[in-house]
DSSP file (Angstrom, degrees, kcal/mol; ACC not computed):
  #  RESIDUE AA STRUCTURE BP1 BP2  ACC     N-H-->O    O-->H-N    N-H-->O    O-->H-N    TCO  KAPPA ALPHA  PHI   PSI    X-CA   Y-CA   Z-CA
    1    1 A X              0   0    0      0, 0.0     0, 0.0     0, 0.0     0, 0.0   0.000 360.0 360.0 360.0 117.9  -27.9   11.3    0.4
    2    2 A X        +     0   0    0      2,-0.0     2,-0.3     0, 0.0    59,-0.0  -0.011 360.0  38.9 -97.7  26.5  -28.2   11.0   -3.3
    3    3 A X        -     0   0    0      2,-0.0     2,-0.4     0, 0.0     0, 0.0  -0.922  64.4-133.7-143.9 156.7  -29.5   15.0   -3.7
    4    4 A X        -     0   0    0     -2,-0.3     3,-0.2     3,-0.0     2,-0.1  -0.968  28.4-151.9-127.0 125.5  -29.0   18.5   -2.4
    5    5 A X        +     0   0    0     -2,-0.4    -2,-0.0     1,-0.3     0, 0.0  -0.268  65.7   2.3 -80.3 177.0  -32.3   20.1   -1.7
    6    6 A X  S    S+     0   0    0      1,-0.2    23,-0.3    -2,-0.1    -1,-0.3   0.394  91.8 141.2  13.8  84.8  -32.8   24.1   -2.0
    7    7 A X        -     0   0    0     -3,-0.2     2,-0.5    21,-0.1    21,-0.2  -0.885  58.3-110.0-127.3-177.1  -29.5   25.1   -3.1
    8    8 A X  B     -A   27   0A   0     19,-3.7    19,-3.4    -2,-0.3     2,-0.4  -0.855  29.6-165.0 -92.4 126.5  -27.6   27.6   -5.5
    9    9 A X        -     0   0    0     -2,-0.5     2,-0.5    17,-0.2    17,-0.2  -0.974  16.5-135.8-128.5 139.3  -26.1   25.6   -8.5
   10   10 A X        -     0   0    0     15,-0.4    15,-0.5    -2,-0.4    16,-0.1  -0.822  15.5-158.0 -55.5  87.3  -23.2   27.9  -10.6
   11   11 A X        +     0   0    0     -2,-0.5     2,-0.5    13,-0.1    -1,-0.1   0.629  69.6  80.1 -98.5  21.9  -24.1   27.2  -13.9
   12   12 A X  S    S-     0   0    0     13,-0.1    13,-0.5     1,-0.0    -2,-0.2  -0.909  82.1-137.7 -84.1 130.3  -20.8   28.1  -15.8
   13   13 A X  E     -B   24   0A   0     -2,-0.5     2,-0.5    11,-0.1    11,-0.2  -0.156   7.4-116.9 -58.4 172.4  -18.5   24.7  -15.1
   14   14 A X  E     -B   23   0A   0      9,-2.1     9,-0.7     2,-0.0     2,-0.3  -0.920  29.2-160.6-116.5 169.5  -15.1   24.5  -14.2
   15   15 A X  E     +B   22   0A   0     -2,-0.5     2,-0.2     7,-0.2     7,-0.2  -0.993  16.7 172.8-132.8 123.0  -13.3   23.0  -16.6
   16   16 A X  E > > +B   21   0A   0      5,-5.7     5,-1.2    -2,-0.3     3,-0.9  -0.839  54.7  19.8-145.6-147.6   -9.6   21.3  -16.1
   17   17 A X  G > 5S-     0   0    0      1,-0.2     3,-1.1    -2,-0.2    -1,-0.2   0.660 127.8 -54.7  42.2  23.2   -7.0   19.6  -16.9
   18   18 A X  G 3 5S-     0   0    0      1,-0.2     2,-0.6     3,-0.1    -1,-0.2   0.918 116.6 -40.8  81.9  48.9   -8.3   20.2  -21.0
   19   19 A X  G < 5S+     0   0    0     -3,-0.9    -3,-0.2     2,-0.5    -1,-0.2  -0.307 113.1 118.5 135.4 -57.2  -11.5   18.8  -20.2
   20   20 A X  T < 5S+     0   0    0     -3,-1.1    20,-3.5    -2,-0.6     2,-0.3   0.526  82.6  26.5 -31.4 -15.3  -10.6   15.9  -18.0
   21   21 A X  E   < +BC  16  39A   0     -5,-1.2    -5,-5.7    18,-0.2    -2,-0.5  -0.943  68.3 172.7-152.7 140.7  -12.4   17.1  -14.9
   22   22 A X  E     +BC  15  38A   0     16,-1.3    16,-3.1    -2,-0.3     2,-0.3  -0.849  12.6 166.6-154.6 137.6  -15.3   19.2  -15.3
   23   23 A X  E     -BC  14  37A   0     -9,-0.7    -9,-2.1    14,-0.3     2,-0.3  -0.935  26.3-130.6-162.9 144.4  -17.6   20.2  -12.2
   24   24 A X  E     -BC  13  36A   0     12,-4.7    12,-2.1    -2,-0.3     2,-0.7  -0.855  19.6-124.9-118.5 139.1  -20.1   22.3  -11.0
   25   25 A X  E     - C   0  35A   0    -13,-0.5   -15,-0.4   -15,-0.5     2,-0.3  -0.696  20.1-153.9-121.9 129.2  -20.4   24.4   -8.0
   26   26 A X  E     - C   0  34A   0      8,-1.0     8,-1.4    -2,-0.7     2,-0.4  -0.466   3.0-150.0 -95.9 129.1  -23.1   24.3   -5.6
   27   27 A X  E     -AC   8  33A   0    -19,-3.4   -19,-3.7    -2,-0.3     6,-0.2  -0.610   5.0-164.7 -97.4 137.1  -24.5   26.8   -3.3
   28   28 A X    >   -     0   0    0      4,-1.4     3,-1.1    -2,-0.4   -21,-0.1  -0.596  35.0-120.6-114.8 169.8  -26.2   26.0    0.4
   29   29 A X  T 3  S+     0   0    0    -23,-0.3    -1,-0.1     1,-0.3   -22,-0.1   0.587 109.3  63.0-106.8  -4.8  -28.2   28.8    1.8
   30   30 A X  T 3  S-     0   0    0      2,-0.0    -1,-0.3    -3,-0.0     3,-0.1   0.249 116.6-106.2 -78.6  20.3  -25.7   28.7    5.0
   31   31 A X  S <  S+     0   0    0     -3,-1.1    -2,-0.1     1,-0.2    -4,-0.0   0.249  81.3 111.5 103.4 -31.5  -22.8   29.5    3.1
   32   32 A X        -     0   0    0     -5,-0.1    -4,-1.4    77,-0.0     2,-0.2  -0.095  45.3-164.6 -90.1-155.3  -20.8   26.7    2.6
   33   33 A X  E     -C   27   0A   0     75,-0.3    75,-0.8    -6,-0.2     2,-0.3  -0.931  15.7-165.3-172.6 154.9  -20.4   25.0   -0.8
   34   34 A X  E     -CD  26 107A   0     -8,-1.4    -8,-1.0    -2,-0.2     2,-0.3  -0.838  16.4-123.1-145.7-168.2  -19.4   22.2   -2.7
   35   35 A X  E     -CD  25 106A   0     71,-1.8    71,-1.4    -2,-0.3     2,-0.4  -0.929  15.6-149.4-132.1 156.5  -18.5   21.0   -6.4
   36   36 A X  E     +CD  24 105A   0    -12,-2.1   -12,-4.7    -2,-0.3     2,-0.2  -0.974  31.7  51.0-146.9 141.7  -19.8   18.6   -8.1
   37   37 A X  E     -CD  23 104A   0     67,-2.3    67,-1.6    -2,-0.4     2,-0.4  -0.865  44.4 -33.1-171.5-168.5  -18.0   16.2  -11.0
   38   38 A X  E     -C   22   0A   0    -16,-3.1   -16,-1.3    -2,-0.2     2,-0.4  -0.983   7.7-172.7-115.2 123.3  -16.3   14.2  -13.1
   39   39 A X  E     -C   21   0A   0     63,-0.5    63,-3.4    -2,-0.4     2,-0.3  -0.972  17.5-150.3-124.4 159.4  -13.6   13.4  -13.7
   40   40 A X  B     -G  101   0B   0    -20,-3.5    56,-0.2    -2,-0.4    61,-0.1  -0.642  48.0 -57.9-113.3 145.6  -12.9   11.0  -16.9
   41   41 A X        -     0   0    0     59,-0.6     2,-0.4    -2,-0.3    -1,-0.2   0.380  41.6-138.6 -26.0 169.2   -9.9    8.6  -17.1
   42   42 A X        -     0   0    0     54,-1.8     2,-0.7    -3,-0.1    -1,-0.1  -0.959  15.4-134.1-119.3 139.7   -6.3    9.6  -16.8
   43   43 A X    >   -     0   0    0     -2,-0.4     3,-4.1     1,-0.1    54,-0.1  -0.688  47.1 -89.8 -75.1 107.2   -3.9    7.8  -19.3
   44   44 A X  T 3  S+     0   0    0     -2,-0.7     2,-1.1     1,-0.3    -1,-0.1  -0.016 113.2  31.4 -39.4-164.6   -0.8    6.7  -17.2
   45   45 A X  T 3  S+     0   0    0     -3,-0.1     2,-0.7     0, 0.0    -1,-0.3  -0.546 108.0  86.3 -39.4  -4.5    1.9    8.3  -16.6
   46   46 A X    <   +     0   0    0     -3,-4.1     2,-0.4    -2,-1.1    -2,-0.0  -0.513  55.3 171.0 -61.7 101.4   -0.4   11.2  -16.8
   47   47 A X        -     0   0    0     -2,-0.7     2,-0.3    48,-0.1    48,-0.1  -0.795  35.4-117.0-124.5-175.7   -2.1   12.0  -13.4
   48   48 A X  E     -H   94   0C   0     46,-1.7    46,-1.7    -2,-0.4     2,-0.5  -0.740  25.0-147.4-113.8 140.5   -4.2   15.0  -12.6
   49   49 A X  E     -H   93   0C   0     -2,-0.3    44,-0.3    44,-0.2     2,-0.2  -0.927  12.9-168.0-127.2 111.1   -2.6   17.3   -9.7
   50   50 A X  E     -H   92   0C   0     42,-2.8    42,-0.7    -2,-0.5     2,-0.4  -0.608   4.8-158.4 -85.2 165.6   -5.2   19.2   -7.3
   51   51 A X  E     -H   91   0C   0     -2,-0.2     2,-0.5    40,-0.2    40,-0.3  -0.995  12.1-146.5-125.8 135.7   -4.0   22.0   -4.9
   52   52 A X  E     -H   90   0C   0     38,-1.3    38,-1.7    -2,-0.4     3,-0.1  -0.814  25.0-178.1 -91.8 127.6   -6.2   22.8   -1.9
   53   53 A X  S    S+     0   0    0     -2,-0.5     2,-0.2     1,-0.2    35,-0.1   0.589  82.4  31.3 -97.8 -23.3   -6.7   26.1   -0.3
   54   54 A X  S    S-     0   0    0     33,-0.2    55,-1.3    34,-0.1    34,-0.4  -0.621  97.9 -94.6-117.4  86.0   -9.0   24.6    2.3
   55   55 A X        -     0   0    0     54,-0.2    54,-2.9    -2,-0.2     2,-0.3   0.725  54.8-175.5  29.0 113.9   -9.1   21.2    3.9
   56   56 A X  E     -E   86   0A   0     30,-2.1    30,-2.8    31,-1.1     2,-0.3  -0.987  26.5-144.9-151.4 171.6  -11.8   19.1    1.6
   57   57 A X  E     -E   85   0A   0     50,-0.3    50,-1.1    -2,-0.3     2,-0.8  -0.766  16.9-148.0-113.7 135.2  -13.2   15.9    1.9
   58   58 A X  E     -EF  84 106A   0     26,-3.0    26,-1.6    -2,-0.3     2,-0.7  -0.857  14.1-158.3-126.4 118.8  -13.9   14.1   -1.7
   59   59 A X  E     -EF  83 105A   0     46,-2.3    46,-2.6    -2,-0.8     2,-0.8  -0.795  12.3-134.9 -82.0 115.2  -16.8   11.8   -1.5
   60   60 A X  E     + F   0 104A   0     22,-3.8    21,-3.2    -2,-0.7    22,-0.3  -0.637  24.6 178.5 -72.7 113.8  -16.9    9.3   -4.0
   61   61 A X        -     0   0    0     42,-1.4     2,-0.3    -2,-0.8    43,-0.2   0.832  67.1 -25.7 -91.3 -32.1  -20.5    9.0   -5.6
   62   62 A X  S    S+     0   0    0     41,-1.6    -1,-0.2    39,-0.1    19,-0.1  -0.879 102.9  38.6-168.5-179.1  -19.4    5.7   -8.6
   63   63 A X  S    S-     0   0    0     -2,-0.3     2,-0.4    39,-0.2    17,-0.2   0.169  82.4 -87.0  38.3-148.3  -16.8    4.5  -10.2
   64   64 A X        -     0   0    0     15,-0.1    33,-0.4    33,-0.1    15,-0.2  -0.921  31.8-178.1-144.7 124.6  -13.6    4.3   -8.8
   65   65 A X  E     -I   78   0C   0     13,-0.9    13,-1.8    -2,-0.4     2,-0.5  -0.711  19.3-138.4 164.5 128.8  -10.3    6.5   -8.4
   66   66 A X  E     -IJ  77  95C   0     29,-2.4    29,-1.9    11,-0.2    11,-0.3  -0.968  30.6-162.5-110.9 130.2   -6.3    5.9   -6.7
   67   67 A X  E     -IJ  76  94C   0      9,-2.7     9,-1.4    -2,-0.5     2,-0.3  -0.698  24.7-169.9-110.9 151.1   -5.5    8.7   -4.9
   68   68 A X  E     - J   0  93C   0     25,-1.8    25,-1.7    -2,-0.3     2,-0.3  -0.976  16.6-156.1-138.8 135.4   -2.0   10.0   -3.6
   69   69 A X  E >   - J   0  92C   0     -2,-0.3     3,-1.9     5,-0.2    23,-0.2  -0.623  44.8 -75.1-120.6 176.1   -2.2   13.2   -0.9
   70   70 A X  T 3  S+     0   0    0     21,-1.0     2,-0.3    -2,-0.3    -1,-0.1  -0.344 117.1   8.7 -53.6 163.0    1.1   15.7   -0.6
   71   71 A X  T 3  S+     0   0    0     -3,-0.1    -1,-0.3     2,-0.1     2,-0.3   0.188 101.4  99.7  46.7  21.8    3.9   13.7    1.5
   72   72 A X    <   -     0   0    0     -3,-1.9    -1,-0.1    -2,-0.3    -4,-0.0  -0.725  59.0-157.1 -94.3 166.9    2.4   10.3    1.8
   73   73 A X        +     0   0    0     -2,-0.3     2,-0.3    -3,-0.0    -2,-0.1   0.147  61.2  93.9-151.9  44.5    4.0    7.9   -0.9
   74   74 A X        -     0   0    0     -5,-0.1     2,-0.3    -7,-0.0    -5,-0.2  -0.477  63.8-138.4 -29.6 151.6    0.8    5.3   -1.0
   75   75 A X        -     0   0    0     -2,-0.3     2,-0.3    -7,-0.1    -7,-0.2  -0.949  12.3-162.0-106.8 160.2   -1.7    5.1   -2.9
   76   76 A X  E     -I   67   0C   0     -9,-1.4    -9,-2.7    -2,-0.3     2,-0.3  -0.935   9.9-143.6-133.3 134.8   -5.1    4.4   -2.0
   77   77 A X  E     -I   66   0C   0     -2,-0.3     2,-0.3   -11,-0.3   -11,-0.2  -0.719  15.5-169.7 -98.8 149.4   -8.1    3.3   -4.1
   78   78 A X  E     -I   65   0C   0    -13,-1.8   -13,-0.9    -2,-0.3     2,-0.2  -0.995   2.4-171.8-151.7 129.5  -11.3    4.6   -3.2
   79   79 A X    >   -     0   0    0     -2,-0.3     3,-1.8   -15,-0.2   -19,-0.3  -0.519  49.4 -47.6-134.3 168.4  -14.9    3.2   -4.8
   80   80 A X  T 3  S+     0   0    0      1,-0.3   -19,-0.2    -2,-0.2     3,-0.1  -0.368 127.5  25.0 -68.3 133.0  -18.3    4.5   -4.5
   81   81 A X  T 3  S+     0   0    0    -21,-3.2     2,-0.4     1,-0.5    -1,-0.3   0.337 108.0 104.0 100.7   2.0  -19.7    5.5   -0.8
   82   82 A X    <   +     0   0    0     -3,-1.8   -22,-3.8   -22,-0.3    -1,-0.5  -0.796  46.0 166.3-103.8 156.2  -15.7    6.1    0.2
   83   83 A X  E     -E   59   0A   0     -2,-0.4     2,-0.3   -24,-0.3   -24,-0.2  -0.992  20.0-148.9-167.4-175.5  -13.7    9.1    0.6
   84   84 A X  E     -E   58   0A   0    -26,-1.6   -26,-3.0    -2,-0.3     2,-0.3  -0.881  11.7-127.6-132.5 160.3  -11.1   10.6    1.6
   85   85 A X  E     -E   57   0A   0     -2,-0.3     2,-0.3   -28,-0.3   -28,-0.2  -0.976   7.9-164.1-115.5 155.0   -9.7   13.8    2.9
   86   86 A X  E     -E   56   0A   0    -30,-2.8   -30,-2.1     1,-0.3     6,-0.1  -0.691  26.5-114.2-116.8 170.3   -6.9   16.4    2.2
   87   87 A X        -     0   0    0      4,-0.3   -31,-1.1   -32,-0.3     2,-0.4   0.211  42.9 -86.8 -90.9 174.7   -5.4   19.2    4.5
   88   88 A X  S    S+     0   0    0    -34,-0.4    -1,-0.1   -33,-0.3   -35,-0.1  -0.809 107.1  12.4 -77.5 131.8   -5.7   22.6    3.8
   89   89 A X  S    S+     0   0    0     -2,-0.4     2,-0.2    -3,-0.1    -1,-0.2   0.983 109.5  93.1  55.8  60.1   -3.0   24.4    1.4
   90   90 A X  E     -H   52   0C   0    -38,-1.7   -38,-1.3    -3,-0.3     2,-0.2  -0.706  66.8-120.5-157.2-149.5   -1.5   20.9    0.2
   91   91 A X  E     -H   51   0C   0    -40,-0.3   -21,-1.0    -2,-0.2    -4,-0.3  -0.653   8.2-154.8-160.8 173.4   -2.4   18.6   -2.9
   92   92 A X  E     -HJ  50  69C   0    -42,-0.7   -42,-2.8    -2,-0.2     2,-0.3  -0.860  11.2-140.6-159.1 167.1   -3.3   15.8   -3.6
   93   93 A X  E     -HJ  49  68C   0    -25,-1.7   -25,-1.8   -44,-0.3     2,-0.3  -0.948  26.7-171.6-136.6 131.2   -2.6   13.1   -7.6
   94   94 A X  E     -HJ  48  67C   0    -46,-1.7   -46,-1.7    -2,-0.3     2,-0.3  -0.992  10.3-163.9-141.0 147.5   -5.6   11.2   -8.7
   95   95 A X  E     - J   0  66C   0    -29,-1.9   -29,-2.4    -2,-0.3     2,-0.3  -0.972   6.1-162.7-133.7 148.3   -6.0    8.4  -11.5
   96   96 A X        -     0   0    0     -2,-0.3   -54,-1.8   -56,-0.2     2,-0.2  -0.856  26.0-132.6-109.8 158.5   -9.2    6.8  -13.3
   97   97 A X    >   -     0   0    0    -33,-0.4     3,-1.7    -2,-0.3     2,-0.3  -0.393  38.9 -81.2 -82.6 167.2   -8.4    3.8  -15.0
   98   98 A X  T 3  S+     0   0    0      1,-0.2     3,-0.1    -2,-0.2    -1,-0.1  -0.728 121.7  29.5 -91.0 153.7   -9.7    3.5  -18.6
   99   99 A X  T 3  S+     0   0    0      1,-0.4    -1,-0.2    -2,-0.3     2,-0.2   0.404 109.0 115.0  74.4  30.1  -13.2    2.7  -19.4
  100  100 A X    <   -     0   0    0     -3,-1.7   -59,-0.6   -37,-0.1    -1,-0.4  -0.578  45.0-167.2-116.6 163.8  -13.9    4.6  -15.6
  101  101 A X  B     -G   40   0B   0     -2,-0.2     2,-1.7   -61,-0.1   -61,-0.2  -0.887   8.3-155.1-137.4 110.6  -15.6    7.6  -14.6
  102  102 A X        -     0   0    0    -63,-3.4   -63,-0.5   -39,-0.1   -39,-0.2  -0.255   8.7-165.4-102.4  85.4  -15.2    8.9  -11.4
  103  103 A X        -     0   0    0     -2,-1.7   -41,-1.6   -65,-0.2   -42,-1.4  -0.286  19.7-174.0 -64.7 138.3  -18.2   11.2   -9.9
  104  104 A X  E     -DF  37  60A   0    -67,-1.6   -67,-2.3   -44,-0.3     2,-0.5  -0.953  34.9-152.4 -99.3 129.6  -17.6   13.2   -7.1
  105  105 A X  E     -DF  36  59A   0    -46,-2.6   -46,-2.3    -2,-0.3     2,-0.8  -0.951  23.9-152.4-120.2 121.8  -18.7   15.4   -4.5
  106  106 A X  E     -DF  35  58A   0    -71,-1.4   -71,-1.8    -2,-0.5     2,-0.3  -0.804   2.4-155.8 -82.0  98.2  -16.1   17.9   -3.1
  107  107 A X  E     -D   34   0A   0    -50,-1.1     2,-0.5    -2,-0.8   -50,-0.3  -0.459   5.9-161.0 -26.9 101.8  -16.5   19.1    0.4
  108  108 A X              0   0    0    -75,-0.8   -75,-0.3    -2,-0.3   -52,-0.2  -0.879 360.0 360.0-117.1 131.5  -14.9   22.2    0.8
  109  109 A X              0   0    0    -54,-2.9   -54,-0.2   -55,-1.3    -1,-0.2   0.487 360.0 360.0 103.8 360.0  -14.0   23.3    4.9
């Protein structure tokens, strides 16, 4: 699906990491929700550290992203039309490579 029809869009962003990931969040008229964003390359050794308070799934919409979730010690690369998901009340570590973008859609539940 390359849209959300009849929804709620938040239109202050969140903004983190100083910029690096900036996202919007979108509202469905059953309640759930999800963000949608960017986030823009990471310069090694710097990677960007989420924490989850619910289980979500992050759909990757382009470009391309290596992921590491709490207590695995892989990493996993993930391209547009993949994703992945993380627990509830855990983490997850994400890198862009330079000259990347990675859009996103976060599942939340």
């Amino acid at each position: 699906m390359s849209q959300f029809d009849n929804v709620a869009v938040i239109k202050k962003a969140n903004v983190y990491f100083d910029g690096k990931c900036v996202s919007h969040t979108v509202q469905f008229a059953d309640g759930t929700r999800k963000s949608v964003g960017v986030i823009l390359p990471t310069e090694l050794p710097a990677r960007l550290t989420f924490n989850t308070g619910v289980a979500e799934i992050m759909e990757t919409v382009d470009g391309r992203c290596r992921a590491l979730l709490k207590g695995e010690t892989e990493w996993k690369e993930y391209g547009a039309g993949e994703s992945f998901s993380v627990p509830g009340n855990s983490s997850f570590e994400i890198e862009v490579a330079a000259g990347e973008a990675y859009h996103y859609v976060c599942h939340f539940g």
